[in-house]
NUGU-427062 format. One record per residue (C-alpha): residue number from 1; residue in one letter; chain; x, y, z. Coordinates in steps of 0.001 Angstrom, whole numbers, plus 500000, padded with zeros to 6 digits. Layout:
NUGU-427062
+-----+----+----+--------+--------+--------+
!   i ! aa ! ch !     px !     py !     pz !
+-----+----+----+--------+--------+--------+
! NUM !  a !  A !      X !      Y !      Z !
...
+-----+----+----+--------+--------+--------+
//
This chain:
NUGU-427062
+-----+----+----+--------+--------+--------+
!   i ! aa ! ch !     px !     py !     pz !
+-----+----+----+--------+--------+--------+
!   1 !  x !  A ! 932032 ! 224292 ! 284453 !
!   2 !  x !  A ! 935201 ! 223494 ! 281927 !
!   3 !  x !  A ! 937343 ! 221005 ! 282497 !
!   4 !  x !  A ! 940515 ! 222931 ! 283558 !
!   5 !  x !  A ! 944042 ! 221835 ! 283905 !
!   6 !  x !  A ! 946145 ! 223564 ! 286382 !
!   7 !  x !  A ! 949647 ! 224909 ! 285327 !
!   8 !  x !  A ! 952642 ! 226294 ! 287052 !
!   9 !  x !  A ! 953056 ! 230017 ! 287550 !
!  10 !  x !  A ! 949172 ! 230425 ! 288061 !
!  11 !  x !  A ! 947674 ! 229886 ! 285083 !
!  12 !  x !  A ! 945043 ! 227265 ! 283802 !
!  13 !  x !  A ! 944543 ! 225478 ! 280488 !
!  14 !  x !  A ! 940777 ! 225114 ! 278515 !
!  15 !  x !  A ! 939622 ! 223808 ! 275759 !
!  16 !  x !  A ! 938926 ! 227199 ! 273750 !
!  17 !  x !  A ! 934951 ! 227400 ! 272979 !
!  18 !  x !  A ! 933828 ! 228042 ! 269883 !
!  19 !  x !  A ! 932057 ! 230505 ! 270573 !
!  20 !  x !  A ! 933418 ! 233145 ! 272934 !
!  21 !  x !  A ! 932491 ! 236657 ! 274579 !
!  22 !  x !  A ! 933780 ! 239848 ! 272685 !
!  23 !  x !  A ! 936128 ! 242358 ! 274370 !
!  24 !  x !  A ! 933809 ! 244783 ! 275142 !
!  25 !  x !  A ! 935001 ! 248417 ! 276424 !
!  26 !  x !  A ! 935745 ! 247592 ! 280102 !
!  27 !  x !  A ! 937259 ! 244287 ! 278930 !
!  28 !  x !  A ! 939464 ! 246565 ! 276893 !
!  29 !  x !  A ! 940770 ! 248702 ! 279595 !
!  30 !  x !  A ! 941139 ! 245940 ! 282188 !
!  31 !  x !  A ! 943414 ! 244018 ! 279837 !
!  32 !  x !  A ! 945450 ! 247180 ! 279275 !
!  33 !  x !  A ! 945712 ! 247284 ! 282872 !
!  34 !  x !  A ! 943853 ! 250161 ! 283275 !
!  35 !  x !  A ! 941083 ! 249163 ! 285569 !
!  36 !  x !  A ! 941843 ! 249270 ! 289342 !
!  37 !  x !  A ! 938761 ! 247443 ! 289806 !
!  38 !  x !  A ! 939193 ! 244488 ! 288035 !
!  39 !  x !  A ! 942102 ! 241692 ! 286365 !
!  40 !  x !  A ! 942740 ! 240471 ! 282689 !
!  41 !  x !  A ! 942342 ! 236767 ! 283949 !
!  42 !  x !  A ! 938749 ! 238146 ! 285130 !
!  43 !  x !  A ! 938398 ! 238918 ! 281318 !
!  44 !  x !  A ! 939608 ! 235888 ! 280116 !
!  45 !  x !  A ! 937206 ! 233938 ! 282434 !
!  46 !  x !  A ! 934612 ! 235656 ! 281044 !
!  47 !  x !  A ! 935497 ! 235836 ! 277370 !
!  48 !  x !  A ! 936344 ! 232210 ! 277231 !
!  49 !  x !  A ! 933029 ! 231365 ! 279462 !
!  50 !  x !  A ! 935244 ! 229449 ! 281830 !
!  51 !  x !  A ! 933109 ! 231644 ! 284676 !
!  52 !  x !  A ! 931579 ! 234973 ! 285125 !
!  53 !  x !  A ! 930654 ! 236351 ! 288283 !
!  54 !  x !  A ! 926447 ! 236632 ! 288486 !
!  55 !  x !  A ! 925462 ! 239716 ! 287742 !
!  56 !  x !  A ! 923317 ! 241125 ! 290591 !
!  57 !  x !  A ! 921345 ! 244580 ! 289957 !
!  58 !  x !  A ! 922707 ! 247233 ! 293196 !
!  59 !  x !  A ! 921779 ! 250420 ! 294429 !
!  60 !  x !  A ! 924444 ! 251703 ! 292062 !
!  61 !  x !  A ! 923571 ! 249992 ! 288484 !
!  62 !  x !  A ! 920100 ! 251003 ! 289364 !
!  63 !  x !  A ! 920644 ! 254168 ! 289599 !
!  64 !  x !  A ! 922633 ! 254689 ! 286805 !
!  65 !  x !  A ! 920203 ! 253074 ! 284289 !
!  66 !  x !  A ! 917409 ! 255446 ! 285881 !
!  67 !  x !  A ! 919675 ! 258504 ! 285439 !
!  68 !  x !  A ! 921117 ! 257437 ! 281679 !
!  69 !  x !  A ! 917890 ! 258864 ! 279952 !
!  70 !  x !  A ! 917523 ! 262151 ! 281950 !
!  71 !  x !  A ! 921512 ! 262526 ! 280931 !
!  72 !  x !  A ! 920128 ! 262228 ! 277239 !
!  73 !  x !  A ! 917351 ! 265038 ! 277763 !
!  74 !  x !  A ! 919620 ! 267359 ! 279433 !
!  75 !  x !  A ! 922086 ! 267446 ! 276618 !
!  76 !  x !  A ! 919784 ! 267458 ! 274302 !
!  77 !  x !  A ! 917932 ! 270537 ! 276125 !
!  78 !  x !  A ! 920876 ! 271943 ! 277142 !
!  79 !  x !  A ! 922979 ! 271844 ! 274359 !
!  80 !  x !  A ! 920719 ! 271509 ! 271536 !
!  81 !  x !  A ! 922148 ! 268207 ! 270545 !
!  82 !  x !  A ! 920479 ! 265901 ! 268165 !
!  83 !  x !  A ! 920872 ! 262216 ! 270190 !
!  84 !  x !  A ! 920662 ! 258594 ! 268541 !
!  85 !  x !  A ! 919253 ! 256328 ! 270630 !
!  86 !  x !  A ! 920273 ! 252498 ! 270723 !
!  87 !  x !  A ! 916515 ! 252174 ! 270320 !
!  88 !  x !  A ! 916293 ! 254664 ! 266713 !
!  89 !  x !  A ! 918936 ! 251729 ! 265257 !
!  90 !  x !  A ! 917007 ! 248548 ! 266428 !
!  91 !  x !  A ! 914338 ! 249350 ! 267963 !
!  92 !  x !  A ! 912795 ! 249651 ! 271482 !
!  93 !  x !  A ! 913944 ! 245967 ! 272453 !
!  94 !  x !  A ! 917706 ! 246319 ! 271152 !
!  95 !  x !  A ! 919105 ! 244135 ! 273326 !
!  96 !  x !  A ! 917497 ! 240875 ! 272082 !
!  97 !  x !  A ! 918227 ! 242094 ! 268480 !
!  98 !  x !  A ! 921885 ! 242612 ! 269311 !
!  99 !  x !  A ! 922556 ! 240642 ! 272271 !
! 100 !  x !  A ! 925099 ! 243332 ! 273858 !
! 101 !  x !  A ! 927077 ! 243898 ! 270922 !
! 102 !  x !  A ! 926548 ! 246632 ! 268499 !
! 103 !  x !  A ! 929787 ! 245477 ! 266101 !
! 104 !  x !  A ! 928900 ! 242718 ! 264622 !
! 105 !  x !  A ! 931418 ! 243264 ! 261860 !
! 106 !  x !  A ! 934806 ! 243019 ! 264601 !
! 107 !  x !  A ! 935526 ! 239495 ! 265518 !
! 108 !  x !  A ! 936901 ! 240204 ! 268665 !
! 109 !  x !  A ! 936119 ! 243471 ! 269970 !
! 110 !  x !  A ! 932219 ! 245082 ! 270277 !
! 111 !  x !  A ! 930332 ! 246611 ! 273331 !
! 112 !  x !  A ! 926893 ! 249081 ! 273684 !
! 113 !  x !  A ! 927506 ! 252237 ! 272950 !
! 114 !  x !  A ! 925269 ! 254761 ! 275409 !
! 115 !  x !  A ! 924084 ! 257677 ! 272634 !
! 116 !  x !  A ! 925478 ! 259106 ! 269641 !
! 117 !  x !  A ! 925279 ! 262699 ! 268286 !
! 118 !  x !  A ! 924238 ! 263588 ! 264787 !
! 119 !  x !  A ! 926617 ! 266200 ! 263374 !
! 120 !  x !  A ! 924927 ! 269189 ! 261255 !
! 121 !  x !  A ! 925405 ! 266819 ! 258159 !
! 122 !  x !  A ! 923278 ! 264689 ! 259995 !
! 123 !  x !  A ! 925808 ! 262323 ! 259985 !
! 124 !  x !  A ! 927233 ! 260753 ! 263512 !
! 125 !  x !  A ! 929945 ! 262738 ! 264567 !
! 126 !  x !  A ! 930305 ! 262137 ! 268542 !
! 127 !  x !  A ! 929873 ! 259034 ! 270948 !
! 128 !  x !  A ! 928721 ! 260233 ! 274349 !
! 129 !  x !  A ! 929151 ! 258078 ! 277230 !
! 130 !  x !  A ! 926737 ! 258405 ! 280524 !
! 131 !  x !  A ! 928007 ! 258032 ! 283428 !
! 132 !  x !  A ! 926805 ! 258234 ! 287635 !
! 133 !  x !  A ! 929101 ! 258230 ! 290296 !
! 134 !  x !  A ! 929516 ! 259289 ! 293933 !
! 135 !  x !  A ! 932925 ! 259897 ! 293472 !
! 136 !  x !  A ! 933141 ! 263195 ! 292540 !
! 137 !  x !  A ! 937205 ! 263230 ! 292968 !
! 138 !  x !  A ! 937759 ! 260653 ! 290590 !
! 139 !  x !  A ! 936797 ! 263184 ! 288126 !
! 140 !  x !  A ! 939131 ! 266348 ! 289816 !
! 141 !  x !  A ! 942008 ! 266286 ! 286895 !
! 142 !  x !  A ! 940135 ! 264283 ! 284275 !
! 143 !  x !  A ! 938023 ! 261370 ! 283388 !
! 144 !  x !  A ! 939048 ! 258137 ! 284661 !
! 145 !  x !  A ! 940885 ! 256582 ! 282154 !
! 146 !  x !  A ! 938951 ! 253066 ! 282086 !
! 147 !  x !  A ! 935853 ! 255236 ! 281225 !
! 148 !  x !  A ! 938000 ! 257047 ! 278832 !
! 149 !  x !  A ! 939477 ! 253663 ! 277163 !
! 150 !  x !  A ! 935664 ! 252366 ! 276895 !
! 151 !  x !  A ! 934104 ! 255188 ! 275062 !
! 152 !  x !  A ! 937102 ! 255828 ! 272822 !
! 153 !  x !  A ! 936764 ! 252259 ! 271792 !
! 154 !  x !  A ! 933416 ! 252842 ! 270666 !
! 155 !  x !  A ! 934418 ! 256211 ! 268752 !
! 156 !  x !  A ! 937315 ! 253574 ! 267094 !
! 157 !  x !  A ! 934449 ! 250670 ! 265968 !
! 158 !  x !  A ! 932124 ! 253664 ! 265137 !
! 159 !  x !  A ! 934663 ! 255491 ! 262855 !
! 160 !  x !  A ! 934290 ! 258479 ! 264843 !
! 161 !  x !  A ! 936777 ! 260733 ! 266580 !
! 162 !  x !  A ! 935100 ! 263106 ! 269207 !
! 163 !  x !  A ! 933930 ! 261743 ! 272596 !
! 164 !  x !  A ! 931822 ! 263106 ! 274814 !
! 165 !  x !  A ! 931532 ! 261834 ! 278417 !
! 166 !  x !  A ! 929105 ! 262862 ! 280785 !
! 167 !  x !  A ! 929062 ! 262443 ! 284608 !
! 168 !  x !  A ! 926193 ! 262954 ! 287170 !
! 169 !  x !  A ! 927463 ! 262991 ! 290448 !
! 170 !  x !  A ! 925115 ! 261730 ! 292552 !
! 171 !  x !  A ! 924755 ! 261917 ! 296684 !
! 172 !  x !  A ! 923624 ! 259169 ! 298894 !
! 173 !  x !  A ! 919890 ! 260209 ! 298660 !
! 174 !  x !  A ! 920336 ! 259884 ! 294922 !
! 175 !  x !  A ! 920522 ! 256554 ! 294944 !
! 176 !  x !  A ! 917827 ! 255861 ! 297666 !
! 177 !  x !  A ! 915181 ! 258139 ! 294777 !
! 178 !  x !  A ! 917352 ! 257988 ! 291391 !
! 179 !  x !  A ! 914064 ! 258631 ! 289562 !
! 180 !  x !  A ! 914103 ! 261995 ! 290989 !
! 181 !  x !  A ! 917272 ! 263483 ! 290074 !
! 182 !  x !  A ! 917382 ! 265998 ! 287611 !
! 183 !  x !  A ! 920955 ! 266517 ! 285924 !
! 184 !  x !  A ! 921968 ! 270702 ! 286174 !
! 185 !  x !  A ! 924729 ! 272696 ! 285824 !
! 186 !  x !  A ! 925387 ! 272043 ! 289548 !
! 187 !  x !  A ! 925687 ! 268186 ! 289291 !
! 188 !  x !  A ! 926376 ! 267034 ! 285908 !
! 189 !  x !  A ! 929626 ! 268062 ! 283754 !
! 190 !  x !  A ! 930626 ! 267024 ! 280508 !
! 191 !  x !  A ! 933861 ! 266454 ! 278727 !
! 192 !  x !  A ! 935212 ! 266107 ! 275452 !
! 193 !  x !  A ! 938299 ! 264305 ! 273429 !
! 194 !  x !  A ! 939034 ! 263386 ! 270263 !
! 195 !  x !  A ! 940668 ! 259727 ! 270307 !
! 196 !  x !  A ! 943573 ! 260718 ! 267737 !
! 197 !  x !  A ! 944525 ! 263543 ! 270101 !
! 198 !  x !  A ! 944166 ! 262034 ! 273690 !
! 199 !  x !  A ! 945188 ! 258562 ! 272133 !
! 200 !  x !  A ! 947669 ! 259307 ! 268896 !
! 201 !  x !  A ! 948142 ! 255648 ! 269931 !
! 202 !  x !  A ! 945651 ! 254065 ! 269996 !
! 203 !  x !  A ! 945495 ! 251452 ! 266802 !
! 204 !  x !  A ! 948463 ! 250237 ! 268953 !
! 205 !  x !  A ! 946292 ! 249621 ! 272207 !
! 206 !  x !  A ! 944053 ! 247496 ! 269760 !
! 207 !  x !  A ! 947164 ! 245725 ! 268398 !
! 208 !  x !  A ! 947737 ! 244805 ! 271993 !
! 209 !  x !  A ! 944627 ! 243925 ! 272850 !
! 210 !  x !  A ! 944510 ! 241518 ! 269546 !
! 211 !  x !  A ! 947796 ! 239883 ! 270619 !
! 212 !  x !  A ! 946810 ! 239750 ! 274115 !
! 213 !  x !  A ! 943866 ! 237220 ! 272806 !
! 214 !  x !  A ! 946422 ! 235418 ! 270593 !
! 215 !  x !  A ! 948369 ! 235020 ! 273664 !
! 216 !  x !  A ! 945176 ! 233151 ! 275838 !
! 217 !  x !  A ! 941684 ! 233135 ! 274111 !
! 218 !  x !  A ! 942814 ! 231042 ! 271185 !
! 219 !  x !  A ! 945150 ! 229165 ! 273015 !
! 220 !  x !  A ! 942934 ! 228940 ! 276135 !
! 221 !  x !  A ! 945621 ! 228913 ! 278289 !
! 222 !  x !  A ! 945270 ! 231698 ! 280992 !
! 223 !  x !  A ! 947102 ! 235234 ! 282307 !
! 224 !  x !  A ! 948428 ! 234658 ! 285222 !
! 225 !  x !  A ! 945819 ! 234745 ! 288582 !
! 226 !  x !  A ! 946288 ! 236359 ! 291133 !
! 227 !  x !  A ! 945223 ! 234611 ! 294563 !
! 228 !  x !  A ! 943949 ! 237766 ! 296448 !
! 229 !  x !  A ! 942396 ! 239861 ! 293424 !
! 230 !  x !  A ! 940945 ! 236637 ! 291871 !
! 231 !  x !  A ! 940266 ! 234969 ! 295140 !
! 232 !  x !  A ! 936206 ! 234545 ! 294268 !
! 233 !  x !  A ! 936645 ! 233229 ! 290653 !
! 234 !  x !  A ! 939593 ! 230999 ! 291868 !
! 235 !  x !  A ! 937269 ! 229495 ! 294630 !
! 236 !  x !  A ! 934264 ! 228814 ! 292569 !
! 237 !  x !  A ! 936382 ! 227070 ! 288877 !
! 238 !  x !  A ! 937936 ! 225341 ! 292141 !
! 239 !  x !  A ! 934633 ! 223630 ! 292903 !
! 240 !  x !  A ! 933810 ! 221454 ! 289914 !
! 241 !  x !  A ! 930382 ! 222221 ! 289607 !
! 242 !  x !  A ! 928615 ! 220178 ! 286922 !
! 243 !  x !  A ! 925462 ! 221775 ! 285671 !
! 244 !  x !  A ! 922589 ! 221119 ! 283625 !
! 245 !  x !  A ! 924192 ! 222227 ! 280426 !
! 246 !  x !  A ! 926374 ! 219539 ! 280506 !
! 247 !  x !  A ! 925571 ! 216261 ! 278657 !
! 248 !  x !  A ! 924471 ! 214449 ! 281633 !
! 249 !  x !  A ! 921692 ! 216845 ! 281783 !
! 250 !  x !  A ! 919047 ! 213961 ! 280857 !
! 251 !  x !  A ! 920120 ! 211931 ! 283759 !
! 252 !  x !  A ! 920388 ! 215284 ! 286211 !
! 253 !  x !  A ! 916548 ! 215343 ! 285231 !
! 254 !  x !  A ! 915975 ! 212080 ! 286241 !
! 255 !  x !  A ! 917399 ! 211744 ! 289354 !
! 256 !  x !  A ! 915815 ! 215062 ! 290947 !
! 257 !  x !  A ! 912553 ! 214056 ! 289793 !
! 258 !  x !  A ! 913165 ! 210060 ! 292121 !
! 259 !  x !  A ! 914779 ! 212198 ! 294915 !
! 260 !  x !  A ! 911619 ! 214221 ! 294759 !
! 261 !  x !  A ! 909382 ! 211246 ! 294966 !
! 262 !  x !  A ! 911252 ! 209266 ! 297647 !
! 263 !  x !  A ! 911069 ! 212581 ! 299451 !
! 264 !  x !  A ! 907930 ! 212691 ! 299304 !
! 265 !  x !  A ! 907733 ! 208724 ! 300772 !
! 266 !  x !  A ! 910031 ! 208927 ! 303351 !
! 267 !  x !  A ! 908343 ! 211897 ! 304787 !
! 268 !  x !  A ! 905775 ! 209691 ! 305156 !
! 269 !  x !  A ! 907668 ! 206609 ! 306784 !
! 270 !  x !  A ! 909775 ! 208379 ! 308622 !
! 271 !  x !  A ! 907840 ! 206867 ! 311943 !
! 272 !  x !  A ! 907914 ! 203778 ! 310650 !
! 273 !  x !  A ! 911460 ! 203760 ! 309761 !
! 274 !  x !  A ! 912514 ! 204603 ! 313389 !
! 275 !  x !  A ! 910212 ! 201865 ! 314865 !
! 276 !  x !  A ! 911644 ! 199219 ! 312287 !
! 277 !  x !  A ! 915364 ! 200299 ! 312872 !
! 278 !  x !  A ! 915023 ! 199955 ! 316765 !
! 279 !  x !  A ! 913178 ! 196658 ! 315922 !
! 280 !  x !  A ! 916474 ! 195553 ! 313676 !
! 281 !  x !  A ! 918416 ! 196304 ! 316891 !
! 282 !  x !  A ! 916832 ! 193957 ! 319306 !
! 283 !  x !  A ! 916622 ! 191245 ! 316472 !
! 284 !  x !  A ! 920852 ! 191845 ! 316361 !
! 285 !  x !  A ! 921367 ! 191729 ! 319813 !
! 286 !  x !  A ! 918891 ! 188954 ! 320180 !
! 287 !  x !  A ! 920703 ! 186639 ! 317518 !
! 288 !  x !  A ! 923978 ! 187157 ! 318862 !
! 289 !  x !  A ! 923272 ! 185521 ! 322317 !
! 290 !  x !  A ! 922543 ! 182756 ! 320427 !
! 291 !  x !  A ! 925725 ! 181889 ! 319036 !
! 292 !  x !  A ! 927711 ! 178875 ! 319607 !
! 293 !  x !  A ! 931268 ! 177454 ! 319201 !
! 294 !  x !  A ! 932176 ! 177486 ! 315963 !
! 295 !  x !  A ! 928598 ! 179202 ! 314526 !
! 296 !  x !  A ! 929628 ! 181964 ! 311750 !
! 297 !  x !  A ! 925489 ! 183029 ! 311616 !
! 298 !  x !  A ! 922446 ! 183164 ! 313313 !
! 299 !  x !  A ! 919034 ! 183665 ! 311167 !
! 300 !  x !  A ! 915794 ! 184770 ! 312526 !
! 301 !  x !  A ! 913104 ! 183268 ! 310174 !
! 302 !  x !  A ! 909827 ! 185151 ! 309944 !
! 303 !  x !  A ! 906762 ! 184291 ! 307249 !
! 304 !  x !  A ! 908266 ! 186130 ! 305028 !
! 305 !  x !  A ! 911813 ! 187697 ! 305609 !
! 306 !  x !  A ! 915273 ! 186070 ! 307568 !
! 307 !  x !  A ! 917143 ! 188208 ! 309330 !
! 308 !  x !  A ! 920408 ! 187045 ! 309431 !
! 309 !  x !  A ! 923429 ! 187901 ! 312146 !
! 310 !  x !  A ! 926855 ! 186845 ! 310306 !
! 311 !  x !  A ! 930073 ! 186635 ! 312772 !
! 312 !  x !  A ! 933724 ! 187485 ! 311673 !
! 313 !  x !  A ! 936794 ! 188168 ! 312847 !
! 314 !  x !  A ! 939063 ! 190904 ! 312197 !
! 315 !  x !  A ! 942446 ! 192455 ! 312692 !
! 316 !  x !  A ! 943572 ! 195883 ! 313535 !
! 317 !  x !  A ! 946270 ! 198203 ! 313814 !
! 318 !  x !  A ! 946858 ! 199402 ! 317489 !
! 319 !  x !  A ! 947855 ! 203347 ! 316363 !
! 320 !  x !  A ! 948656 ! 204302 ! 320151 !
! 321 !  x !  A ! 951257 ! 201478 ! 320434 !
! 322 !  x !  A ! 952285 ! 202704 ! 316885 !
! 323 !  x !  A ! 952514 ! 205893 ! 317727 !
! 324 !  x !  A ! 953978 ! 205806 ! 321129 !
! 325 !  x !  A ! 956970 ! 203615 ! 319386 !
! 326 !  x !  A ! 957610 ! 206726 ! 316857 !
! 327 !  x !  A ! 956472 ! 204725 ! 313899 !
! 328 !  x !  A ! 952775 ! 205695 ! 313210 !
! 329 !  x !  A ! 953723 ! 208991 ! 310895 !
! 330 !  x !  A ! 956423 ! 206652 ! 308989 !
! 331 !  x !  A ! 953986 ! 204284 ! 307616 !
! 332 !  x !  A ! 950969 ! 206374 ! 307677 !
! 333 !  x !  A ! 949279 ! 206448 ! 303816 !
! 334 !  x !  A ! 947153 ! 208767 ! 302569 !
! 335 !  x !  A ! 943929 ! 207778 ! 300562 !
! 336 !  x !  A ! 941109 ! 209989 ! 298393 !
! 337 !  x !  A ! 937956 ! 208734 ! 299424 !
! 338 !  x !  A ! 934349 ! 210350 ! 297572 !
! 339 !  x !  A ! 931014 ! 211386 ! 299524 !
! 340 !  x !  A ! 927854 ! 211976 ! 297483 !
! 341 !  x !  A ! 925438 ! 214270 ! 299454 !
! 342 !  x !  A ! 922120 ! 215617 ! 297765 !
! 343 !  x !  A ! 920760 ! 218808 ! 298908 !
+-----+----+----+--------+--------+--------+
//
């Protein structure tokens, strides 16, 4: 976790890495505001790597990397399209070769394109974006515009202009056998837009985007939070979680590996650990009959160890006497006190 100042009007400072995330196609859209599902200081988290949420595979993201390929067959069956695969560029294990970013040449913005379409010059002439959904409304008047935003972003970095989205709309049993759906006429549509048409503005969206990391990535200070929307991420950069990438990682090593073996002892002791506490108990109350006038200790010699019973005296405040006189609250101080526990 980065050290992070907090600043007024819900925003927090970082030292900007060196190395950040790329703005990536739903980035873009969510920091145009455009994404009901998400915030721009979600982006920024994740850019900067000041936190991202872990990703966890669902019934949904399942299902739509089962159903991306069969989208692929059907339009190239259906509408005799010649597809490029991520896999024809870089071969079958793309990701490692690109690491989730097919535009290595933009500093700031990249992303995966799905599948691009050769044009009869056999040069690329469309993007096509796949995607699933149960929400067949969403897609009544036109396509969302966050899936919009991401695959004309792609079409921009690509020097392309036409997109081509296509949607499977799935139903519940869909997702409980999404290796069994077959995309049709009945449950698959497709639609197409060229970016200078649907977006004659669109070098400006990227202007904003570019000033919008001007504005917090390289200064590292924040957008501004918001404490229901962001409630997760604020929770977890508000526990200061030091991990083993830090640079106390050596010493983290070292310590689990003595808990570990006094673990292991004191499973084994436990018994005799009760026995010699109660033992330490009669010892106490033994020594202190034996005080006298004036004695400040008592010791208990054995063969080999003294157990020793100090006296003192001290003085306290009475808080009931305090409090029933009205003055407890007015000299009452507050004070930070620190608890290790190891789980």
């Amino acid at each position: 976790m980065k050290n992070i100042e907090w600043l007024e009007g819900n925003r927090i400072k970082i030292t900007p890495p060196k190395k950040t995330k790329k703005v990536t196609g739903t980035r873009f859209a969510t920091i145009l505001g455009l994404n009901p599902w998400s915030t721009d200081f979600e982006m920024w988290c994740a850019i900067t790597k000041t936190y991202e949420k872990p990703f966890e595979d669902t019934i949904y993201t399942v299902a739509g990397k089962t159903i991306e390929p069969k989208q692929a067959a059907y339009m190239e069956q259906s509408y005799g399209m010649e597809i490029i695969r991520p896999s024809d560029v870089w071969g079958e294990d793309y990701f490692s070769q690109t690491w989730g970013d097919f535009f290595k040449e933009n500093k700031h913005l990249g992303g995966m394109w799905d599948y691009l379409m050769k044009g009869e010059d056999g040069k690329v002439e469309a993007v096509l974006e796949m995607k699933t959904t149960k929400r067949a409304e969403d897609w009544e008047n036109d396509v969302p515009e966050y899936y919009a935003l991401q695959a004309a972003l792609y079409a921009y970095l690509y020097g392309v202009d036409d997109v081509i989205m296509v949607a499977s709309f799935l139903s519940p049993t869909d997702y409980d056998n999404p290796e069994a759906f077959k995309p049709n006429i009945g449950n698959t549509i497709t639609v197409s837009f060229k970016v200078s048409e649907r977006y004659p503005d669109f070098a400006e969206k990227v202007a904003t985007v570019e000033k919008w990391w001007s504005d917090y990535v390289t200064t590292g200070i924040s957008p501004e939070y918001d404490e229901k929307k962001d409630a997760d991420i604020l929770k977890a950069l508000r526990t200061n979680s030091l991990t083993a990438d830090t640079d106390i990682k050596e010493l983290i090593a070292e310590a689990e590996t003595l808990k570990t073996e006094l673990d292991e002892i004191a499973a084994s002791t436990n018994e005799k650990e009760k026995r010699y506490k109660e033992l330490n108990e009669v010892l106490k109350k033994h020594a202190m009959t034996q005080f006298r006038d004036g004695d400040k200790k008592v010791e208990l010699k054995g063969s080999t160890y003294t157990w020793t019973v100090a006296r003192s005296e001290t003085t306290s405040v009475d808080k009931d006497a305090l409090k029933a006189d009205g003055l407890l609250e007015k000299y009452l101080k507050a004070s930070e006190t620190y608890r290790l526990t190891v789980k």
